[in-house]
C-alpha positions as CSV (number, residue, x, y, z in Angstrom):
1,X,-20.6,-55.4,102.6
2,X,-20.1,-56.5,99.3
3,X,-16.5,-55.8,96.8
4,X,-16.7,-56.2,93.8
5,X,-13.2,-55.9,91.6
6,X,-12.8,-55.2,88.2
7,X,-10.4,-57.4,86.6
8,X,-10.4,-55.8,83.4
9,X,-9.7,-52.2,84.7
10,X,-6.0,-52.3,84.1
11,X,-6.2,-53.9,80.5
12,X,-8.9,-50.7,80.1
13,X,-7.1,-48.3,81.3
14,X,-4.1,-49.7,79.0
15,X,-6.1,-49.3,76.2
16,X,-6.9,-46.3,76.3
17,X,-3.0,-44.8,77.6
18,X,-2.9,-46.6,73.5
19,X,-5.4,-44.8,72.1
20,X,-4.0,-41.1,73.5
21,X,-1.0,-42.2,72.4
22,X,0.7,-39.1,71.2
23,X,3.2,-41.1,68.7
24,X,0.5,-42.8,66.9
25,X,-1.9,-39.8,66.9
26,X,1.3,-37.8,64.9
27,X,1.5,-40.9,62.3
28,X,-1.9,-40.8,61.8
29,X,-1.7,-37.4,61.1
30,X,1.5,-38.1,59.3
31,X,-0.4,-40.6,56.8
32,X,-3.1,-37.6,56.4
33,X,-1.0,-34.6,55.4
34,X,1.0,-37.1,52.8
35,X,-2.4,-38.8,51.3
36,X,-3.7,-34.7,51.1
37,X,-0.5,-34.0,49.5
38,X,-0.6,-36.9,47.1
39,X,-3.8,-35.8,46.4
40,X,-3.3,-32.1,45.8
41,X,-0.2,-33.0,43.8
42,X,-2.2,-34.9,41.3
43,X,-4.4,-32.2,41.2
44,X,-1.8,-29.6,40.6
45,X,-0.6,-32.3,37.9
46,X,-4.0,-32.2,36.1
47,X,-4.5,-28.7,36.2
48,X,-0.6,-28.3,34.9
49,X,-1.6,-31.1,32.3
50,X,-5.0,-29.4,31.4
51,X,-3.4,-25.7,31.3
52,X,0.1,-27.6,28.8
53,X,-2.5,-28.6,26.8
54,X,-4.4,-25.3,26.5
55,X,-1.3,-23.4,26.2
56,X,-0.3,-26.0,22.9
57,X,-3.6,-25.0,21.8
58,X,-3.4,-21.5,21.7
59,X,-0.3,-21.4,20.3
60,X,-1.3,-23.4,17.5
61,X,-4.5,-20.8,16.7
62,X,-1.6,-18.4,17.2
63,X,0.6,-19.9,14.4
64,X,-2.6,-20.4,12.6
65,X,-3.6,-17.2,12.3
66,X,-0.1,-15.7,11.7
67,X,0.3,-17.8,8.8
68,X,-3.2,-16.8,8.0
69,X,-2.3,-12.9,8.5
70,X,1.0,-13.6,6.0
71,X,-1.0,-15.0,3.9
72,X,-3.6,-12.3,3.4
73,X,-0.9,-9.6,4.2
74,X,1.0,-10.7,0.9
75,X,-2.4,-11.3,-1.5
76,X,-3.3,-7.5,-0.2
77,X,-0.3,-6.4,-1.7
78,X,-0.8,-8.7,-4.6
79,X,-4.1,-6.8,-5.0
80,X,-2.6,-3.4,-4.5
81,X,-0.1,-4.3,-7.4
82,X,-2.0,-5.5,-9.9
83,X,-4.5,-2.4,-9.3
84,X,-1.5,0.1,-9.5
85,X,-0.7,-1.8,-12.9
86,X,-4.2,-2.2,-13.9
87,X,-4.6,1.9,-13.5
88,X,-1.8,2.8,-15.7
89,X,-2.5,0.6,-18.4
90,X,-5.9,2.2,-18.2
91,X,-4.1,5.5,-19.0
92,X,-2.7,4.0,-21.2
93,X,-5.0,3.1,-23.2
94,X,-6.9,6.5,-22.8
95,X,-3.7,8.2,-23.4
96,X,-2.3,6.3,-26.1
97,X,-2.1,7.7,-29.4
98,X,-4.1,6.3,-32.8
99,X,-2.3,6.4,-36.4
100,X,-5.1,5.9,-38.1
101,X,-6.8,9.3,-37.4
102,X,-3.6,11.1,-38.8
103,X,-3.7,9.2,-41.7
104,X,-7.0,9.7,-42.2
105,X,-6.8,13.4,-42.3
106,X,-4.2,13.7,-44.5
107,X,-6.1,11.8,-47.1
108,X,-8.7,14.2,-46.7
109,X,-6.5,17.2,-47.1
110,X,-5.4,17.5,-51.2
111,X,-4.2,20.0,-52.5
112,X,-3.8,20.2,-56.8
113,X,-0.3,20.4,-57.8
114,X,1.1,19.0,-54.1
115,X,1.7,15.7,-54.0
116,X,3.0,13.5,-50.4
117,X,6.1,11.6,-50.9
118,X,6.9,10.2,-47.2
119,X,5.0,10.6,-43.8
120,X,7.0,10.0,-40.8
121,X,6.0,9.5,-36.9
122,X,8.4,10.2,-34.2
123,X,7.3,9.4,-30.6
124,X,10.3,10.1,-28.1
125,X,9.9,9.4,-24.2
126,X,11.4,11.2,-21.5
127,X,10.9,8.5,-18.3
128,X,11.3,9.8,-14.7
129,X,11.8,7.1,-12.2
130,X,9.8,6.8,-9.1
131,X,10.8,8.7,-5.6
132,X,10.1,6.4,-2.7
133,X,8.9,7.7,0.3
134,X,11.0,8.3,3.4
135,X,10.8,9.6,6.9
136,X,13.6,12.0,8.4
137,X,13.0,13.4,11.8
138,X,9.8,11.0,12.3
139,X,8.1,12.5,9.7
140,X,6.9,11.0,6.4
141,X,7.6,12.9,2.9
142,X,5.8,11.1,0.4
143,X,7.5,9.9,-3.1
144,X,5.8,10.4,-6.2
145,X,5.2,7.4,-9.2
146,X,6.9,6.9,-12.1
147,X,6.5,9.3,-15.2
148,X,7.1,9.4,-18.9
149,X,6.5,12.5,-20.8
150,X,5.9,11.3,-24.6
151,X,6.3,13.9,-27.3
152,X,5.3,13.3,-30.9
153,X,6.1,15.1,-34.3
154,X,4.7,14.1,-37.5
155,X,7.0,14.6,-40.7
156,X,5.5,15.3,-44.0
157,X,7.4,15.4,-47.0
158,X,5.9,16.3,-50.3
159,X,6.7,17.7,-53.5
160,X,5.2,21.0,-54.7
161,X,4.9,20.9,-59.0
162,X,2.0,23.6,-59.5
163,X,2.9,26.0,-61.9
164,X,5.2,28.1,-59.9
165,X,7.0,25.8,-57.7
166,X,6.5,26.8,-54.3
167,X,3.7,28.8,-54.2
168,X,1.8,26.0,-53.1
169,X,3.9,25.1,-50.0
170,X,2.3,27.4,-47.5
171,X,-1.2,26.8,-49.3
172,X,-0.8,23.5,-48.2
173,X,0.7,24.2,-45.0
174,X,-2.5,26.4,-44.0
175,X,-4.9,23.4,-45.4
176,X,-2.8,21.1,-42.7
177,X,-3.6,23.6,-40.2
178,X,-7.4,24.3,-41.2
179,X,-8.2,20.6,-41.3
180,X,-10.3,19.6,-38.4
181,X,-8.4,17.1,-36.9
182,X,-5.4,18.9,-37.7
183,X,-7.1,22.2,-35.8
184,X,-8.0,19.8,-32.9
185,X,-5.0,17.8,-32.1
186,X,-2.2,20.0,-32.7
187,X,-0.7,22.2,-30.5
188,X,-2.5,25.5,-30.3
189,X,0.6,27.6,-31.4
190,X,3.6,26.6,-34.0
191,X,1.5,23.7,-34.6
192,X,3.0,23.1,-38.0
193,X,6.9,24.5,-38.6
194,X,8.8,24.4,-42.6
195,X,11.5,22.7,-41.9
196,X,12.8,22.7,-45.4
197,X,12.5,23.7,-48.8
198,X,14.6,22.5,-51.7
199,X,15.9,24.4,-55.0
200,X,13.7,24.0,-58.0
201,X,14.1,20.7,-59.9
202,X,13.3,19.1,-63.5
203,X,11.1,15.7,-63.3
204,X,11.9,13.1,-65.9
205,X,9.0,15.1,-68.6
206,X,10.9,18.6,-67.8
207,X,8.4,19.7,-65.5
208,X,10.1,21.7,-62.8
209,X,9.0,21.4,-58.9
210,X,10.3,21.4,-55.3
211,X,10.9,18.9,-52.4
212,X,9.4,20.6,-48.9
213,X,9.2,19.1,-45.2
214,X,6.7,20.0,-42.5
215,X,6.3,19.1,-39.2
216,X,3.5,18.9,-37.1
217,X,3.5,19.0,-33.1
218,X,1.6,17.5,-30.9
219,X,0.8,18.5,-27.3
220,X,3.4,16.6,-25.3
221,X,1.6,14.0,-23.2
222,X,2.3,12.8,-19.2
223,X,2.3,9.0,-18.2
């Protein structure tokens, strides 16, 4: 009968009691779970990095386009300005009223024995200043613009020395009002008003005459 004995049996079976060993199994498992947290802490690094660096991004195209919006915000209501201004001195100019034509008619409106000794032009404004707009109990009432309401009166003062002082004056007053510029511009009713009339007078030859004033009315005009 033959024995046969393993020498090495109990060095085996040491090694492996080692390798079951339940202390070294938990610091292997140990170094794991800290090299996977190392590693998932970079990672939540990096992301934190990438998403920092986003984030500055975007808040740069943010400021960007604020600045951008300010920008265009205040040229708008450059824009709006200027066209506002640009409108009323379009009226303006539509609105505004030529001495020459007035001038022009009276040369064209003679009358023998009357002659014109002063011309006046008097242009008054009345300005209104502009109601903003407001809100009360959430609602808006709209304001209203600016206005100037321009009336004009042209004096005329003349001298009447036809051969019966005087006679002339309403002659020439119903010439004034029969003129076609006159007819067109004036205002439809007490268009042209004697506003006075002076006592008969001796020139420096003897020849007797009298001072008269008229004044014509225009339509008043809105701004």
């Amino acid at each position: 009968m033959i024995i046969r004995i393993n020498l090495l049996a109990e060095s085996r079976a040491a090694e492996k009691s080692r390798r079951h060993d339940p202390v070294k199994r938990s610091i292997f498992i140990g170094v794991f779970l800290v090299v996977f947290a190392l590693v998932w802490s970079s990672s939540v690094q990096l992301e934190l990095f990438i998403a920092q660096s986003n984030l500055s991004q975007t808040r740069s195209q943010i400021d960007y386009h604020s600045n951008l919006f300010q920008t265009v915000t205040s040229k708008q209501k450059q824009i709006a300005s200027i066209k506002v201004k640009l409108e009323q001195l379009q009226k303006l100019n539509q609105a505004r009223f030529l001495h020459g034509n007035y001038l022009n008619a009276l040369q064209l409106t003679t009358l023998e024995g009357v002659q014109l000794m002063r011309i006046r032009f008097n242009q008054t404004y009345v300005n209104t200043p502009a109601v903003p707009s407001q809100t009360k109990s959430g609602k808006v009432i709209p304001g209203s613009p600016a206005t100037s309401l321009e009336s004009k009166v042209l004096g005329i003062e003349a001298k009447d020395f036809s051969a019966n002082p005087g006679d002339a004056v309403n002659r020439f007053k119903e010439l004034i009002a029969g003129q076609p510029y006159f007819k067109t511009m004036l205002n439809p009713t007490n268009a042209i008003k004697l506003t006075g009339l002076s006592a008969p007078q001796s020139g420096p030859d003897g020849h007797p005459y009298v001072l008269f004033n008229l004044e014509c009315y225009f339509p008043d005009t809105l701004q």
